[in-house]
C-alpha positions in Angstrom: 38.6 11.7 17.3 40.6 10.4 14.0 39.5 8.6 11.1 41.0 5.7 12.7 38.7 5.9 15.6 35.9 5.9 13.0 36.9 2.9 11.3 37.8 0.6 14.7 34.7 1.7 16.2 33.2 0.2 13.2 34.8 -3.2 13.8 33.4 -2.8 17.4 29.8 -2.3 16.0 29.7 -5.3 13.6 30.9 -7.6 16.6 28.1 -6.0 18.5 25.5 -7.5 16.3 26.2 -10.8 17.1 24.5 -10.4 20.0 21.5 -9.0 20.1 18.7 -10.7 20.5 20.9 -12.8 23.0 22.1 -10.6 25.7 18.4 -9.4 27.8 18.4 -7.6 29.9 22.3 -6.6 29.0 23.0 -4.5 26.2 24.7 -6.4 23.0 28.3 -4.4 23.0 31.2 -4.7 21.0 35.1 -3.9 21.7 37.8 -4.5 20.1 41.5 -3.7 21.3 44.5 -2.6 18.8 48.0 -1.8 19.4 49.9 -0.4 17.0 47.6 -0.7 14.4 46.2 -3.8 14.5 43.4 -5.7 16.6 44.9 -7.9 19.5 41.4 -8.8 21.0 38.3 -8.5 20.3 34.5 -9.3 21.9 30.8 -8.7 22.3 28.6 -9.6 25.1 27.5 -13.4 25.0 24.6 -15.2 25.3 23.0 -14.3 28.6 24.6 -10.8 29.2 28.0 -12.5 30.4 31.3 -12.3 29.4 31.2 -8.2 28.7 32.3 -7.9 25.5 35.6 -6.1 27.2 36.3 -8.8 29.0 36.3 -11.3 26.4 38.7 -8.9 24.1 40.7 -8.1 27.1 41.5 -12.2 27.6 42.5 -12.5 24.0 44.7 -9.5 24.1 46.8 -10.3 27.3 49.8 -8.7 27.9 49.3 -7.4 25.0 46.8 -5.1 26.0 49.4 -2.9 27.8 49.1 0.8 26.7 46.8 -0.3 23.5 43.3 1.5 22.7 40.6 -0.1 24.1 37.2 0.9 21.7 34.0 -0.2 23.2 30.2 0.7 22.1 29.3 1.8 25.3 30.5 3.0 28.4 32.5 0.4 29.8 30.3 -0.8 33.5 31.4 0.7 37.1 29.5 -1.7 38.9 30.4 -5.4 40.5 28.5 -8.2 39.7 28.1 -11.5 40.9 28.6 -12.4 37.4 31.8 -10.5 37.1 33.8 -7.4 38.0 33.2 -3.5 36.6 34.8 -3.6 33.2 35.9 -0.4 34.1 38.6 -1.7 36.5 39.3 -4.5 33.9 40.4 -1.9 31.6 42.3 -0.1 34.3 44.0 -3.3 35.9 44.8 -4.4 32.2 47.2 -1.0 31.6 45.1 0.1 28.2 45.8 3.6 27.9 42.9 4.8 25.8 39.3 4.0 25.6 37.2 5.5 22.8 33.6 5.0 23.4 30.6 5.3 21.2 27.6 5.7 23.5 27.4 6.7 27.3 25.7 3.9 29.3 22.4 5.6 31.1 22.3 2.5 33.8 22.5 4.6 37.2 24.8 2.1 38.2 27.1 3.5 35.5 26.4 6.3 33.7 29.3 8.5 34.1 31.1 6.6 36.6 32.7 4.6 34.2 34.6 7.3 32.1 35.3 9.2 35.1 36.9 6.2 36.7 38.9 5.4 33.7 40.5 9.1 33.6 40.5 9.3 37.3 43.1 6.6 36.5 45.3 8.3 34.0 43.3 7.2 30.9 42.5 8.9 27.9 39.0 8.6 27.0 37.2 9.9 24.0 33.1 9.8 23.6 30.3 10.1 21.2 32.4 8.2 18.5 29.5 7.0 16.0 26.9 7.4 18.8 23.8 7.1 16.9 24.9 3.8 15.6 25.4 2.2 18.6 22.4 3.3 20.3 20.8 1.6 17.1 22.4 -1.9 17.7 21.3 -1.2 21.4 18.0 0.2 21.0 16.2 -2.4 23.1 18.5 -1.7 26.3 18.4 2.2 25.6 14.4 1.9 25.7 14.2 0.2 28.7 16.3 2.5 30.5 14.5 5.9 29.3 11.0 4.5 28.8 10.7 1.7 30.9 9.7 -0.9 28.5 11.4 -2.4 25.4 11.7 -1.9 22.0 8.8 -2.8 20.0 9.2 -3.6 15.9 6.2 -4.3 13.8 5.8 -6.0 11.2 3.6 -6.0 8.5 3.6 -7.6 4.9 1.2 -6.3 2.8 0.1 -6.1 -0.9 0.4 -2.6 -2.7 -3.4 -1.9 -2.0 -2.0 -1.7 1.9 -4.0 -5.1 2.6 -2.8 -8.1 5.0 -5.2 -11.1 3.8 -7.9 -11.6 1.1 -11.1 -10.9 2.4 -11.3 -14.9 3.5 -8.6 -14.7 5.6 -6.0 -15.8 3.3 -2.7 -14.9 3.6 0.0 -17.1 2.9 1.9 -15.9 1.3 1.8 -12.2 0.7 5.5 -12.0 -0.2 8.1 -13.8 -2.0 10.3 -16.1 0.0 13.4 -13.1 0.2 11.1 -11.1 2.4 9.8 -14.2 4.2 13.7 -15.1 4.8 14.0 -11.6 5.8 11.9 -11.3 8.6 12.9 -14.4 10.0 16.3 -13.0 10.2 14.2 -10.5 12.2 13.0 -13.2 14.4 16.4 -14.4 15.0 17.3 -10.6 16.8 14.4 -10.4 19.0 13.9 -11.6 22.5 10.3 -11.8 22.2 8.0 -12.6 19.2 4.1 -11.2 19.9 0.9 -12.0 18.2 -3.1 -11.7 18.7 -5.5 -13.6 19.5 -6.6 -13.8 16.3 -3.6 -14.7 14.6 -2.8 -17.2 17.0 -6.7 -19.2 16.9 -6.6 -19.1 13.3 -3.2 -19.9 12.3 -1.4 -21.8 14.9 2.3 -20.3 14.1 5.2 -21.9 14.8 6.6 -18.3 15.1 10.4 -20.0 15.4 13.5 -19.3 12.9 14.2 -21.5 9.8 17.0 -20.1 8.6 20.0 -22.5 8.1 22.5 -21.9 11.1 20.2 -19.9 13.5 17.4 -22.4 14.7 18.6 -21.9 18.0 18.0 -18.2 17.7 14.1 -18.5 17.9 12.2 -15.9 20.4 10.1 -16.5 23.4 6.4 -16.3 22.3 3.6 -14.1 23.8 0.2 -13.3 22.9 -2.0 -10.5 23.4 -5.3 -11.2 24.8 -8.2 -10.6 26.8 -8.7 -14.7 27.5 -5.7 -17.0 28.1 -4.4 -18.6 25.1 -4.5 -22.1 26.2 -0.7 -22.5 25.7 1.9 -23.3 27.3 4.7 -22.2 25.8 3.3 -19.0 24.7 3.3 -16.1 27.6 0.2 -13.7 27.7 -0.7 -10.3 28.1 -3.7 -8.8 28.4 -2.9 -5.3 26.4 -0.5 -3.5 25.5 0.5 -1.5 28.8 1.2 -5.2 30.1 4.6 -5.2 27.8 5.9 -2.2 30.7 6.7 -5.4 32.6 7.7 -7.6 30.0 11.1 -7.8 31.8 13.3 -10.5 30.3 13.2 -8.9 26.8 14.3 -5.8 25.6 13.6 -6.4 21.7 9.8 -7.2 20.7 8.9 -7.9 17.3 5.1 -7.9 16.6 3.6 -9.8 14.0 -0.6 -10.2 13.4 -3.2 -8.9 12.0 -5.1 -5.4 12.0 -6.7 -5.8 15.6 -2.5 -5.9 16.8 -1.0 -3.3 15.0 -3.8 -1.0 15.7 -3.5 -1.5 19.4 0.3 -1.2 19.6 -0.1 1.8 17.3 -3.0 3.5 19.5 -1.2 3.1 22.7 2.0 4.7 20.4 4.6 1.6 21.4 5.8 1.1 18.0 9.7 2.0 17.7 10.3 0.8 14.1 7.9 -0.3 11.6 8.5 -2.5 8.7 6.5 -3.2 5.7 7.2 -5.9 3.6 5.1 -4.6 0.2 4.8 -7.3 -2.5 3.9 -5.9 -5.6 0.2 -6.9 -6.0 -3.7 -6.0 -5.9 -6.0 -8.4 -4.0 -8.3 -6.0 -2.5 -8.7 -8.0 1.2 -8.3 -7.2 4.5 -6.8 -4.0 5.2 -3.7 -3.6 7.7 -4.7 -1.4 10.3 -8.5 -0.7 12.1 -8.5 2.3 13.8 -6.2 3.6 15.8 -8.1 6.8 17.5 -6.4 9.6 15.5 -8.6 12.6 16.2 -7.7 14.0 12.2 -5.5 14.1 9.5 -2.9 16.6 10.6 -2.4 14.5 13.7 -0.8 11.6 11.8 1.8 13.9 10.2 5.7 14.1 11.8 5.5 11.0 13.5 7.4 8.5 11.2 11.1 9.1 9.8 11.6 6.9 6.8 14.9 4.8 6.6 16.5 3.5 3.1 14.2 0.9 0.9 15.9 -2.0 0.7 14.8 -4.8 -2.0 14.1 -8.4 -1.6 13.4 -9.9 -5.2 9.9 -8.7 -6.3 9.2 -7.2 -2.9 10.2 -4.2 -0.7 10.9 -3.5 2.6 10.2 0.1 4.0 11.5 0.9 7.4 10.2 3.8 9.4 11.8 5.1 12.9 8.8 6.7 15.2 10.3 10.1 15.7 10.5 10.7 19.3 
């Protein structure tokens, strides 16, 4: 692994963002192909899991692609598809004589067959090149393969007092509209968008994205619930083990009240939480009920905090359940 394979797999990574949210149930990958130092195509999986990112770098480079480096965030596919041929034979057909791969993919259908069909052909592969990144970008796909459910996010956005609402209920708007435009950018990479009950009843949300350019990147919308929500367009659950066969979405992000969080907490299906603190006092509604921890030592070691990042007068904290 070279420095250069650090800084390609890089370029591979940020095309790999463009999908997600998009791809379910594929994972959002990038590639990008480079002969003598310089990119000759480049990809990431489109909207609906097809083209494979490698196959959409693969048409751009052509010919070209003849003893290039092919760098792709995860292990290209072994499998045939109706929708397409193994990536892995692409690659092979195509004459690339290096693949550099970030992540190994843990599909059965895959998961080893790939690389070991790539140097059964006389192709040099390297692994593990920024690994942890691309498992990030593809955390909804990874989760689905190891746990059997998908990703969950949730999202908060609370006043410094840890609160949610004034005690009436009110609660628009905690936070300034940075964090607002934030979250919806948060929106735009989910499959799924959950709510309560509660949350639902009392404010009707439109629960879409209004952000300039990404409209059309709004979620599917489910509630949970022990009565039907009287909604069409918004699917229900009845609890939280009900999101195991959620099966057309790998990325959820939860937004609501107490009653929510405290249920996705309890049944421990938050991934990544994210607080949106605004720098006030109101004294309302707190953010969580309870969520069944037997005592204080029990809620230690369970939360790895990422970097702050600031959004005008507010803050967003990130925190990774450690796992």
């Amino acid at each position: 692994m070279t420095e250069a394979d650090q800084r390609w797999m890089g370029a591979a990574l940020a095309l790999s963002q463009r999908g997600v949210g998009r791809t379910a149930p594929n994972p959002s990958v990038g590639s990008v192909i480079v002969a003598d130092g310089r990119v000759i195509g480049r990809g990431w999986t489109q909207p609906g899991g097809r083209p494979h990112a490698e196959a959409m770098a693969l048409v751009q480079a052509g010919d070209a692609a003849r003893g290039a480096t092919a760098y792709v965030t995860l292990e290209p596919c072994a499998h045939v598809s109706p929708r397409g041929p193994a990536c892995a034979d692409a690659l092979i057909t195509a004459g690339v004589a290096r693949v550099v791969i970030a992540a190994g993919d843990p599909d059965p259908r895959t998961n080893g067959e790939g690389i070991a069909r790539l140097e059964a052909a006389g192709i040099a592969v390297t692994t593990g090149v920024r690994s942890i990144e691309a498992e990030a970008v593809m955390a909804g796909f990874f989760s689905r393969l190891r746990r059997g459910r998908p990703h969950i996010t949730l999202k908060l956005a609370v006043s410094l007092d840890g609160s949610v609402a004034l005690a009436s209920g009110e609660s628009q708007w905690i936070t300034g509209p940075r964090a607002r435009a934030h979250a919806h950018l948060e929106r735009a990479r989910a499959d799924l968008i959950l709510v309560g009950r509660g949350t639902l009843s009392a404010d009707n949300p439109r629960l879409d994205v209004r952000l300039p350019g990404l409209q059309d990147r709004s979620p599917k919308m489910a509630v949970m619930s022990a009565t039907d929500s009287g909604r069409d367009d918004v699917r229900h659950l009845l609890n939280p083990a009900a999101l195991a066969a959620v099966s057309d979405a790998d990325l959820v992000l939860a937004e609501g009240g107490a009653g929510l969080a405290a249920s996705l907490i309890a049944a421990d299906l938050v991934d990544r939480l994210l607080l949106y603190r605004a720098p006030i006092l109101i004294g309302g509604r707190p953010a969580l009920s309870a969520i069944g921890l037997p005592d204080l030592a029990s809620a230690h070691g369970r939360w790895l905090p990422a970097p702050i990042l600031d959004l005008g007068a507010d803050r967003l904290e990130t925190y990774l359940r450690i796992r």
